[in-house]
ROVEXRO-19260 format. One record per residue (C-alpha): residue number from 1; z, x, y. Coordinates in Angstrom, 2 decimals, decimal comma. Layout:
! ROVEXRO-19260
{site NUM {Z X Y}}
...
//
This chain:
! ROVEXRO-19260
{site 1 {131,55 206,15 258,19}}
{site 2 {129,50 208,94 256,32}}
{site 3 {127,98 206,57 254,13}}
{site 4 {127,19 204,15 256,96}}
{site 5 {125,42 207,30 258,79}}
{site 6 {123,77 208,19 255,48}}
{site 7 {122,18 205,07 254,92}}
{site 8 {121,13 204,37 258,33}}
{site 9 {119,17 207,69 258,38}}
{site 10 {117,23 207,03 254,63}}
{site 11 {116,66 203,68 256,40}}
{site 12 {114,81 205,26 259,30}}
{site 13 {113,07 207,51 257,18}}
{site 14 {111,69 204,66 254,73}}
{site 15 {110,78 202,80 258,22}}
{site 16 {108,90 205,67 259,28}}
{site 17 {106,86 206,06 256,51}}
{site 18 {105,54 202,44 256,53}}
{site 19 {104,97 202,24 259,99}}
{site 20 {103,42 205,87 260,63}}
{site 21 {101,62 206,01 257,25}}
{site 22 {97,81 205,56 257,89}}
{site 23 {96,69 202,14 257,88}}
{site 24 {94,02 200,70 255,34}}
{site 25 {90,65 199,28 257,36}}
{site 26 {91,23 195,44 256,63}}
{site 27 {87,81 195,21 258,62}}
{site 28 {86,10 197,29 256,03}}
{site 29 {83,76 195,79 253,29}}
{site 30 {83,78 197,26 249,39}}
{site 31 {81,10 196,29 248,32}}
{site 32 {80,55 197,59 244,86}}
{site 33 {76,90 198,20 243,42}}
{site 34 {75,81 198,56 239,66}}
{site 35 {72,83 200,34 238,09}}
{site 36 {71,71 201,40 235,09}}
{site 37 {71,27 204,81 233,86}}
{site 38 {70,83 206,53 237,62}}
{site 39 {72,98 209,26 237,01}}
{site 40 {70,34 211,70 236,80}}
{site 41 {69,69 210,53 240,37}}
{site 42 {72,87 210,65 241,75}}
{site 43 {72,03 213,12 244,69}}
{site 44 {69,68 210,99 245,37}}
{site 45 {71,59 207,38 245,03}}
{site 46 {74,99 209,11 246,99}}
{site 47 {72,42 210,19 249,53}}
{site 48 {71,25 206,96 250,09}}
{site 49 {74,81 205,20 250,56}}
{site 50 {76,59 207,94 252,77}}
{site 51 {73,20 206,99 254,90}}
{site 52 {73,75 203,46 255,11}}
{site 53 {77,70 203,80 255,18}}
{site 54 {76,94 205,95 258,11}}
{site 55 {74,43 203,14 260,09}}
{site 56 {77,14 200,43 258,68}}
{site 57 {80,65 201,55 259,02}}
{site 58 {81,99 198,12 258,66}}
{site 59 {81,13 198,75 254,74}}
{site 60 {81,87 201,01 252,01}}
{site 61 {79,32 201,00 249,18}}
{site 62 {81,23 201,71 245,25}}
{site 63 {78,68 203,36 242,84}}
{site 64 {79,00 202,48 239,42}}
{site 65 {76,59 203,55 236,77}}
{site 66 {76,26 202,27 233,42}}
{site 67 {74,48 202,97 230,35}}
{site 68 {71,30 201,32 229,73}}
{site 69 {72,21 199,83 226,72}}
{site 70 {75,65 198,45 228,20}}
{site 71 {74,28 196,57 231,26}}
{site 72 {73,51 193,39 229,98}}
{site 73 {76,99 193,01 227,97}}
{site 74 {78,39 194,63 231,00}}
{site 75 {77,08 191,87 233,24}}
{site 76 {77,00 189,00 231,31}}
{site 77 {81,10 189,51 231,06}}
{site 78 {81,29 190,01 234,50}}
{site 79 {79,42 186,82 236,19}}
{site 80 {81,76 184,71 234,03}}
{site 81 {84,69 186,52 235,71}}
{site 82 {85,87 185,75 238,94}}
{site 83 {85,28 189,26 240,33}}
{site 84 {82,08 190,48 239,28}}
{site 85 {80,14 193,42 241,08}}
{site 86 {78,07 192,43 244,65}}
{site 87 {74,80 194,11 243,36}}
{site 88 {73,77 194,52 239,76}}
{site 89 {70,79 196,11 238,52}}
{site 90 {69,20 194,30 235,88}}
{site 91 {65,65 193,98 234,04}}
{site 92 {63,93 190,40 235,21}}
{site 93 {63,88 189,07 231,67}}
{site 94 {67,99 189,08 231,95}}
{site 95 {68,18 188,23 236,23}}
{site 96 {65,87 184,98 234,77}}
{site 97 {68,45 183,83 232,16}}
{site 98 {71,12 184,33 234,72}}
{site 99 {69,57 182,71 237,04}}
{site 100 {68,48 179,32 234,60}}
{site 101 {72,80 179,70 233,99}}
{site 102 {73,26 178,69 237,42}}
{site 103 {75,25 182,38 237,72}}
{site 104 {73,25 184,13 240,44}}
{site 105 {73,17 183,80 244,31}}
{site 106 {70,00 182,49 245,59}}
{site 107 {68,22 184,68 247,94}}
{site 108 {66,58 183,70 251,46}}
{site 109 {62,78 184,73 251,01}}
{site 110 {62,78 185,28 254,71}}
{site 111 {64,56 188,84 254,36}}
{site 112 {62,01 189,84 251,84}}
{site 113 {59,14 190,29 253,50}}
{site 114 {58,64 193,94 252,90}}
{site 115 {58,12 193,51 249,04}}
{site 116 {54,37 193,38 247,51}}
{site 117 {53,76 189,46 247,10}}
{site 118 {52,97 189,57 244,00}}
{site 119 {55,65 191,41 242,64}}
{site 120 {58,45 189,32 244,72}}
{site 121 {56,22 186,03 243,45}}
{site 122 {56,98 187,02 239,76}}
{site 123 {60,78 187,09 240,33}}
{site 124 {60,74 183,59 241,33}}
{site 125 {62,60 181,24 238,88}}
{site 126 {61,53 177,21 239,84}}
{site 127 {60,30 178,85 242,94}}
{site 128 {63,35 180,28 244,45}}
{site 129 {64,48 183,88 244,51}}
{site 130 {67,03 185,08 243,14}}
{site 131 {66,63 188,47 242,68}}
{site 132 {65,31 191,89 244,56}}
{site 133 {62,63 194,25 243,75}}
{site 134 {63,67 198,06 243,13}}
{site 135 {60,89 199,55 241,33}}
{site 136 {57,93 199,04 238,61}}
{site 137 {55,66 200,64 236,45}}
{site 138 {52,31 200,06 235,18}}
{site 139 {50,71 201,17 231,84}}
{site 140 {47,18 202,74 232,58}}
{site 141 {44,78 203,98 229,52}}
{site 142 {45,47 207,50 228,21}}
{site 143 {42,28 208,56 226,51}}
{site 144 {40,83 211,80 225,13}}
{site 145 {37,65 212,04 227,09}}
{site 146 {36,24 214,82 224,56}}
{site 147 {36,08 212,43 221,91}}
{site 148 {34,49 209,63 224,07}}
{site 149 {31,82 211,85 225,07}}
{site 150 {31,35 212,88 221,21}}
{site 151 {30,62 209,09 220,51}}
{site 152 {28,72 208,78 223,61}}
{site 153 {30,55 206,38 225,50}}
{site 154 {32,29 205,65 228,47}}
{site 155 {36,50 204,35 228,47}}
{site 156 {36,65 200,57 228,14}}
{site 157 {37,99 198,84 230,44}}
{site 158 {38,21 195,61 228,83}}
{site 159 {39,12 194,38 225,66}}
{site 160 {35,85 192,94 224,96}}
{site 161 {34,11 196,32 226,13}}
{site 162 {36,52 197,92 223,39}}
{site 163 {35,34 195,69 220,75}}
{site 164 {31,89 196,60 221,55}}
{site 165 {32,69 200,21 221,48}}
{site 166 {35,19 200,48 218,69}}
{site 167 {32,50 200,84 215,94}}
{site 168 {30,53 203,72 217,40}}
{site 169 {34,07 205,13 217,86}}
{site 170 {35,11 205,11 214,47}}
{site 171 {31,24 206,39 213,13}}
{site 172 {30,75 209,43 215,31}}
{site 173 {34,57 210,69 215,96}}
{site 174 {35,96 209,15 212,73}}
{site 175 {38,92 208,20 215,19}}
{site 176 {40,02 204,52 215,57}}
{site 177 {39,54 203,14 219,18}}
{site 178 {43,63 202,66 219,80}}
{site 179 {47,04 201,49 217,49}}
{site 180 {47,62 198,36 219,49}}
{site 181 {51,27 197,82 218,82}}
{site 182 {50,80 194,11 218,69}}
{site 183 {53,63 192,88 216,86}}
{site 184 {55,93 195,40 218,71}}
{site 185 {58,02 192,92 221,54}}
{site 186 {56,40 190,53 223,74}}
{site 187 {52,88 193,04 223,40}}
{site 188 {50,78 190,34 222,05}}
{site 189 {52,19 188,29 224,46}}
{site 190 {51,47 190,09 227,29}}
{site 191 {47,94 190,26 226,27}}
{site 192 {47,28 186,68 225,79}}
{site 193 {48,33 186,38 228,81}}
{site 194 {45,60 188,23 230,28}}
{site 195 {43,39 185,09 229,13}}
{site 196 {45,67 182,48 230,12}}
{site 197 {47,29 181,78 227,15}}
{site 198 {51,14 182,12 227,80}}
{site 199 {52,48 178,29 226,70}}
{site 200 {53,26 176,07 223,32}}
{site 201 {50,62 174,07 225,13}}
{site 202 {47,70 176,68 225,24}}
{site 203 {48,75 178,91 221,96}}
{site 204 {46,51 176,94 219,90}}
{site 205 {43,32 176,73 222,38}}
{site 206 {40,31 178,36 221,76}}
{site 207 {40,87 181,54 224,65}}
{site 208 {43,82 182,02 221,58}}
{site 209 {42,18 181,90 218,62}}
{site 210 {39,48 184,25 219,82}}
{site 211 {42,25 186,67 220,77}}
{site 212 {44,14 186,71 217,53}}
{site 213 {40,78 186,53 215,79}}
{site 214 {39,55 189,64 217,81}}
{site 215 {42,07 191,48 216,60}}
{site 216 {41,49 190,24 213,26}}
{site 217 {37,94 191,14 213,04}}
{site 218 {38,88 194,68 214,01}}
{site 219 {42,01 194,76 211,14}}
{site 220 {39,55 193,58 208,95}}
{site 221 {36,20 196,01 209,51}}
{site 222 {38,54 199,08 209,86}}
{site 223 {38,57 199,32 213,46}}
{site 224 {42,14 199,57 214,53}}
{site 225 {45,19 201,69 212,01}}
{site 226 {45,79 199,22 208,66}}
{site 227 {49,76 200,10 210,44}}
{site 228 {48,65 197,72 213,71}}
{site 229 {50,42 195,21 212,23}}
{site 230 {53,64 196,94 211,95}}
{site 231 {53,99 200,43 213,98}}
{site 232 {54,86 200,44 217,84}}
{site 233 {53,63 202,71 220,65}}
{site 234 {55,82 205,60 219,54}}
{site 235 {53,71 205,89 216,48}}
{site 236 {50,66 204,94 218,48}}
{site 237 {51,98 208,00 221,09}}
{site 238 {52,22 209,94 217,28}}
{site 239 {48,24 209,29 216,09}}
{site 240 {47,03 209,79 219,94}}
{site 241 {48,45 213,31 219,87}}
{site 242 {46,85 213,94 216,74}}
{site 243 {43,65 212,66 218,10}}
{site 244 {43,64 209,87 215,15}}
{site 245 {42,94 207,36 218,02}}
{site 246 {40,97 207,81 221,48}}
{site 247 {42,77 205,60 223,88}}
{site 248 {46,48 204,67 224,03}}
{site 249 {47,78 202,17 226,98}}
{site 250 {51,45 203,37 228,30}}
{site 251 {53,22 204,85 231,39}}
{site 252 {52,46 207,41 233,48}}
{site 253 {55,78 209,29 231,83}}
{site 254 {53,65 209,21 228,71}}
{site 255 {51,46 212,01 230,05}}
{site 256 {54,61 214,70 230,07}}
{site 257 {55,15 214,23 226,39}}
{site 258 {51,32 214,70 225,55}}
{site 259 {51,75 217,31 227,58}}
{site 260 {54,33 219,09 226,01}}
{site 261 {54,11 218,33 222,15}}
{site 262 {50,28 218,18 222,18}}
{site 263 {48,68 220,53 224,77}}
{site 264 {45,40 220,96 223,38}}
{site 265 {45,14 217,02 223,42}}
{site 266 {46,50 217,11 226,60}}
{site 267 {43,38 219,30 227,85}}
{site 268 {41,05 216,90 226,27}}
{site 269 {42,93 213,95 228,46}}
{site 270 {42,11 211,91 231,13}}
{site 271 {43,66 208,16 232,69}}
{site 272 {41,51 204,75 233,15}}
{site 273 {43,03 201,67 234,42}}
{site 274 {44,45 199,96 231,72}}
{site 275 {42,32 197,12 230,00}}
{site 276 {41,67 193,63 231,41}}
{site 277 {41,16 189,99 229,53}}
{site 278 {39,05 187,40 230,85}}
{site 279 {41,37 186,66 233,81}}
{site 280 {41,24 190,73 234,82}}
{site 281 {45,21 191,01 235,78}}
{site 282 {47,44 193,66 234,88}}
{site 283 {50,49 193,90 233,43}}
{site 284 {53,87 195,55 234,80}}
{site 285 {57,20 196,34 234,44}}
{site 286 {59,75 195,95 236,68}}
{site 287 {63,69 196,40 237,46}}
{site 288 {65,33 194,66 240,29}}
{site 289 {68,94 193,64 241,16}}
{site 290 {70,78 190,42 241,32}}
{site 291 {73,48 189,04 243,36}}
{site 292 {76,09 187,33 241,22}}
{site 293 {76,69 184,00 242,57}}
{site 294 {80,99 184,73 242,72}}
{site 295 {80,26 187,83 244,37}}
{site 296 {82,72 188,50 247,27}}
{site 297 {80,32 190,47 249,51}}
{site 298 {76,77 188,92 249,46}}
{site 299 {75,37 189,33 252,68}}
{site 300 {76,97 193,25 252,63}}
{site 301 {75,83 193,51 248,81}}
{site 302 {71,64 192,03 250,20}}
{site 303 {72,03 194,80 253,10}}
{site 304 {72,34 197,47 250,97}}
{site 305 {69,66 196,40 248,21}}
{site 306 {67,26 196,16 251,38}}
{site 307 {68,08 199,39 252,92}}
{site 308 {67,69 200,75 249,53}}
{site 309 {64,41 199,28 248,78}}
{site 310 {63,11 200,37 252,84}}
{site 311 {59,66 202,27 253,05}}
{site 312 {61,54 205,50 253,02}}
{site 313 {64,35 205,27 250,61}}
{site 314 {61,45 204,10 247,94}}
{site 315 {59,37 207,06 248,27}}
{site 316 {62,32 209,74 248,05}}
{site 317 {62,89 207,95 244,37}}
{site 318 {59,00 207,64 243,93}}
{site 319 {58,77 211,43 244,50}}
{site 320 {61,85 212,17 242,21}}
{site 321 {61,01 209,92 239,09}}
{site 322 {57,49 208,80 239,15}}
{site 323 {58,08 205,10 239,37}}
{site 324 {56,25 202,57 241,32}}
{site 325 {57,33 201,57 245,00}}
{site 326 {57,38 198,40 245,35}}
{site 327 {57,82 198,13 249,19}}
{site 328 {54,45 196,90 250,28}}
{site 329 {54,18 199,84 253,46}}
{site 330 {55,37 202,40 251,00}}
{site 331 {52,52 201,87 248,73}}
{site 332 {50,15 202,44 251,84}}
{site 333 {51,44 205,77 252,15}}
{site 334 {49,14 208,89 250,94}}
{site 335 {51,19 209,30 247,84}}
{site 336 {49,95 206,04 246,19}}
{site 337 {46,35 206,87 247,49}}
{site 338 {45,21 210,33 246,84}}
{site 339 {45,55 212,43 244,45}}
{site 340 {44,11 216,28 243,58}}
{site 341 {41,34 216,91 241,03}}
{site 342 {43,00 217,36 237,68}}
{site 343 {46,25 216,04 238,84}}
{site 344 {46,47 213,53 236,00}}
{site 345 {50,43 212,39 237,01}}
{site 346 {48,98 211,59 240,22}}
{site 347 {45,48 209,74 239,29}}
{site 348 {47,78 207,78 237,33}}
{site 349 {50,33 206,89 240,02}}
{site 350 {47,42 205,99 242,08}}
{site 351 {46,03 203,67 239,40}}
{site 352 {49,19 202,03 238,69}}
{site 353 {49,63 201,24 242,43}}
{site 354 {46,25 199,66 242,80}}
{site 355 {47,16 197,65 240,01}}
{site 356 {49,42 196,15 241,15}}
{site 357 {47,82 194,09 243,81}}
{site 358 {46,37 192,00 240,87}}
{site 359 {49,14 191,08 238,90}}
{site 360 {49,14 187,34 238,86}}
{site 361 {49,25 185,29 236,75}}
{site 362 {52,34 186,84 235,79}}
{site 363 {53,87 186,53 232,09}}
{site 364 {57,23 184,83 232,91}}
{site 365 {60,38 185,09 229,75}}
{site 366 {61,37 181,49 228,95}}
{site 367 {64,80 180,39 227,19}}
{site 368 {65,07 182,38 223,69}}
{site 369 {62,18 184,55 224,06}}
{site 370 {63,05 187,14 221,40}}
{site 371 {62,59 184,08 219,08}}
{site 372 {59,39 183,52 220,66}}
{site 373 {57,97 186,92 220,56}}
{site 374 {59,11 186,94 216,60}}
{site 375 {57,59 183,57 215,92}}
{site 376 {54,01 185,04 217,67}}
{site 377 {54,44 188,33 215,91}}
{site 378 {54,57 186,85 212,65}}
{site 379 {51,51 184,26 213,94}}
{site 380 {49,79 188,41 214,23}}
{site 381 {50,73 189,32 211,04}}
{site 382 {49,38 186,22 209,26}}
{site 383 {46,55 185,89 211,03}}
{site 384 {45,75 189,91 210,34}}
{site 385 {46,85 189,47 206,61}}
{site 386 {44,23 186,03 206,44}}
{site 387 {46,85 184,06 205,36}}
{site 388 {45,69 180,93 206,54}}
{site 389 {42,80 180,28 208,82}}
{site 390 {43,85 181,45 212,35}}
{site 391 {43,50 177,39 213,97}}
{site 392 {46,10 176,10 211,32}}
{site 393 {48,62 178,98 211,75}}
{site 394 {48,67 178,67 215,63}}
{site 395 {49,41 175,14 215,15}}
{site 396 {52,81 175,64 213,83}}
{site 397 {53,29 178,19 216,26}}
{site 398 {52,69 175,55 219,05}}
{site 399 {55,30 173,02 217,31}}
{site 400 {57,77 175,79 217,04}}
{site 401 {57,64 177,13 220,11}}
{site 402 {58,00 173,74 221,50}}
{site 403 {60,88 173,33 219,60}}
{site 404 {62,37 176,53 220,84}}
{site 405 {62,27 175,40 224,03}}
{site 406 {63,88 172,18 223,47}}
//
C-alpha cells in the first residue's frame, strides 16, 4: 500500500511539472538572420531587432555573425541543406551565382520601393530580384592638392583629362599621376565598363582597344609606376602616402589611414569625384542579403531586412561606420548633403552619395568571373609588356571569354 501511495504521489509530481511548466509560443516565428563581420556593431544590430521584436511580437529575430572570410562557404553549405538561415548577408557577386543555381527566393519588387533605383536595378538577375539592398560604398579621388597646384593643374575628372594631365604631372612634381591597380580583381573591368565595354562581344571593339592602349601609352612614356602591371591599391595607398603619386581612387575609409600613417600628406589632401569614361557612370560597391529559397520564414525573414534597411535604421549605421545608405529618403537627409569646410570624411560621403544616382550601366559578374578577370588581367599585362599588338591579343580574349561562358 506504501508503494502504491509512493508512486501515485511521484506521478502527480511528474504531471505537475508538464502541465504547470511554462509553455513554448507555438505562434512565435525564429527567424534566424546572418551577417558578416557586424560584431563591431552589435549594439547597434541588437538594437535594431529588440525594436522590431518589440513592433512584431509574433517573431523572434536569431543573430548570427560570421567571419567575412567564412560566409560564402558558410552559405553555400547551407542553401543545399534543408534548413538554411531566413536572411543571409552576402556580397552581389555570390547572391548572383545563387541566384543563376536556382537556390534563392525571388523577391516581389513591389515591397522595394524605398531602395535607390539604380542600386535595386543592379541586383536584378534576368530581371527579377532576388536580393535586398543593405549598404554601398563608392570610391571618390584622393589627391594631394599641393602637388596639383605645383604642376598647375586642376584634379581630373576623367580618364581622358588624366591623360592630358599626366605629363605635366610627372615634369613639374616628378610624381606619377596615380598606380592604377589594373590587373588587381575585376579593376580593369570595372573601368571598361565605364565605356561600354563589359562583353566577349565588345572586348575587342575599338572603345577597348583605346582603353587598353591608353593605358599602354602611359606604361610606355613613364606616366603611371613600371609596378601598374602588378601592385594593387594597398601599394598604390603605400606610394600616395609617400607622395610618389598625386591621385589615388578608393573609399572614403581610405582617408583615416592617410590620416594616421601619413599626416603631413594628409594636410596636403583633398577628395574629387572619382573619374568618369565616355559613358560618365560610377562605380560602387555594395552588400545586400538574400533569402534562401528553403528558408522556413520568408515573409518574417523580408520584414526584418526591410525594417532594417527603413530611412532610420540606415542612418544610425551610416553615422556609426561611414557606409552608404542606400534607402532612397535616407540619402535626402542633411547627412548625405552637407558637409563642413575641411571635413574631408564628410565631402566624401557627400560625393559618394551623389554618385550614386548615376550608376548605370552597371558591371554585372557572369558565370566564372574570377576566370574572367584573370584572362583580362593577363590581356593588361600583354598589352602593357607589347607582346602582341593590342587588336590581336583582345581577340583571343573574346574567344575565351566566350568559351568561359559556355
Amino acid at each position: 500500500m506504501k508503494k502504491l501511495i509512493s508512486a501515485l504521489i511521484i506521478l502527480i509530481i511528474i504531471l505537475c511539472a508538464v502541465y504547470c511548466a511554462p509553455k513554448k509560443d507555438t505562434n512565435t516565428n525564429e527567424v534566424i538572420v546572418w551577417t558578416l563581420q557586424m560584431s563591431d556593431f552589435s549594439e547597434y544590430m541588437n538594437g535594431v531587432i529588440s525594436e522590431f521584436e518589440a513592433q512584431n511580437p509574433d517573431i523572434k529575430i536569431k543573430w548570427i555573425d560570421v567571419p567575412f572570410s567564412e560566409g560564402e562557404k558558410r552559405t553555400l553549405a547551407s542553401v543545399l541543406s534543408d534548413n538554411p538561415p531566413d536572411l543571409i548577408n552576402l556580397n552581389p557577386d555570390f547572391s548572383a551565382a545563387l541566384a543563376q543555381k536556382g537556390a534563392l527566393a525571388e523577391i516581389n519588387t513591389a515591397e522595394t520601393s524605398q531602395f535607390n533605383e539604380g542600386i535595386l536595378n543592379s541586383l536584378k538577375y534576368d530581371g527579377k530580384l532576388y536580393s535586398i539592398p543593405w549598404y554601398a560604398t563608392s570610391a571618390v579621388t584622393i589627391y594631394n592638392k599641393k602637388l596639383m597646384k605645383k604642376a598647375g593643374l586642376e584634379v581630373p575628372l576623367t580618364y581622358e583629362a588624366a591623360r592630358a594631365t599626366a605629363p605635366l604631372i610627372r615634369e613639374k612634381t616628378g610624381a606619377y599621376i596615380f598606380l592604377p591597380n589594373i590587373t588587381e580583381n575585376d579593376t580593369m573591368l570595372k573601368i571598361l565598363n565605364k565605356y561600354g565595354v563589359n562583353s566577349p562581344e565588345t572586348i575587342a571593339d575599338k572603345d577597348s582597344v583605346q582603353v587598353f592602349n591608353y593605358f599602354k601609352d602611359l606604361y610606355a612614356k613613364d606616366l603611371i609606376p613600371k609596378e601598374s602591371i602588378t601592385q594593387t591599391h594597398r601599394e598604390a595607398l603605400e606610394k600616395y602616402m609617400s607622395e610618389n603619386i598625386v591621385l589615388f581612387q578608393a573609399g572614403a575609409n581610405f582617408l583615416n589611414m592617410i590620416k594616421e600613417n601619413a599626416p603631413l600628406t594628409y594636410k596636403n589632401t583633398d577628395v574629387a569625384p572619382q573619374m568618369t569614361g565616355k559613358l560618365g557612370q560610377n562605380d560602387f560597391s555594395l552588400m545586400n542579403f538574400i533569402i534562401p529559397l528553403k528558408a522556413k520564414h520568408k515573409e518574417e525573414a523580408l520584414k526584418f531586412a526591410l525594417f532594417l534597411t527603413n530611412e532610420e535604421n540606415q542612418l544610425q549605421l551610416a553615422k556609426l561606420t561611414n557606409v552608404i545608405a542606400v534607402n532612397r529618403n535616407a540619402l535626402k537627409n542633411e547627412f548625405y548633403t552637407t558637409y563642413a569646410e575641411g571635413d574631408l570624411m564628410s565631402k566624401a560621403r557627400v560625393i559618394s552619395a551623389v554618385q550614386l544616382d548615376k550608376v548605370e550601366p552597371v558591371f554585372r559578374p557572369s558565370r566564372n568571373q574570377k576566370d574572367i578577370n584573370t584572362l583580362i588581367n593577363t590581356a593588361v599585362q600583354e598589352v602593357l609588356l607589347n607582346k602582341a599588338p593590342t587588336e590581336q591579343i583582345l581577340k583571343k580574349v573574346s574567344k575565351e571569354w566566350k568559351a568561359l561562358l559556355d
